[in-house]
MARPAKE-406418 format. One record per residue (C-alpha): x, y, z. Coordinates in steps of 0.1 Angstrom, whole numbers, padded with zeros to 4 digits, always signed. Layout:
XYZ/...
END
This chain:
+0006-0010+0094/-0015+0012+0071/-0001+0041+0051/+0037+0030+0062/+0061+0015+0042/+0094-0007+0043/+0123-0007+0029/+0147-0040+0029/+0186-0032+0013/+0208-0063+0002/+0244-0065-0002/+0258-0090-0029/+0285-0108-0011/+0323-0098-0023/+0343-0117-0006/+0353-0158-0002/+0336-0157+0035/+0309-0145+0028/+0304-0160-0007/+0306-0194+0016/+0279-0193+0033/+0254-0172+0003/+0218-0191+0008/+0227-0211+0040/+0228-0179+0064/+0194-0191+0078/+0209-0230+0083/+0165-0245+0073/+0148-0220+0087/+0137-0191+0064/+0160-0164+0064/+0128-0140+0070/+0091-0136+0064/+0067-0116+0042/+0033-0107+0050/+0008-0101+0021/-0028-0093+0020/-0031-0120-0005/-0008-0152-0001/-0025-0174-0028/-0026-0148-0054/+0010-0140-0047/+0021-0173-0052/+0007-0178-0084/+0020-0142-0095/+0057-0150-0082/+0050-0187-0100/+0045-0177-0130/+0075-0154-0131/+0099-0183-0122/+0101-0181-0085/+0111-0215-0067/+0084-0224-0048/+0088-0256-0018/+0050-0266-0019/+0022-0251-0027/+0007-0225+0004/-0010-0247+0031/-0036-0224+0051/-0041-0233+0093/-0051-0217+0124/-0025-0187+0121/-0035-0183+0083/-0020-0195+0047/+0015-0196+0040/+0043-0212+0021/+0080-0211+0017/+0100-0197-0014/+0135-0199-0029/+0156-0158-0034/+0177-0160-0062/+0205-0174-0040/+0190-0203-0022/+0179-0188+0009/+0145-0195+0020/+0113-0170+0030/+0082-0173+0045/+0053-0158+0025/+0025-0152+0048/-0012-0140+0052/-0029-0140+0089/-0062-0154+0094/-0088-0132+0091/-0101-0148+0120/-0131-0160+0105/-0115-0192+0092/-0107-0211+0129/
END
């Protein structure tokens, strides 16, 4: 949404049951998505700064996207809808 913004807080996890289960809270499926205006451009930003990547983006009918590693393991969707013009 233009002119809004958003704001996502993380814990560290501080204790054995939650330690357990850092970077498998999502089981395979990302633990969330990001939208971005520009998914390819992104990628080779976060890339060259060391993020783990699974893939290179792939682009379909719903647009380009591809799946990243946090720091701990767990796994998030970076995305960019189709324009429309593409399909």
């Amino acid at each position: 949404m233009p002119d809004s913004s958003c704001a996502l807080a993380l814990e560290l996890a501080t204790n054995l049951d939650d330690l357990a289960i850092v970077g498998t809270q999502a089981g395979s499926f990302p633990l969330l998505a990001l939208d971005t205006a520009d998914c390819v451009g992104d990628y080779k930003t976060l890339k060259t700064r060391g993020v783990i990547f699974h893939g290179e983006p792939t682009t379909g009918p719903w647009g380009t996207g591809v799946l990243l590693e946090d720091l701990y393991g767990n796994k998030i969707f970076l995305s960019q809808e189709s324009s429309g013009s593409e399909v």
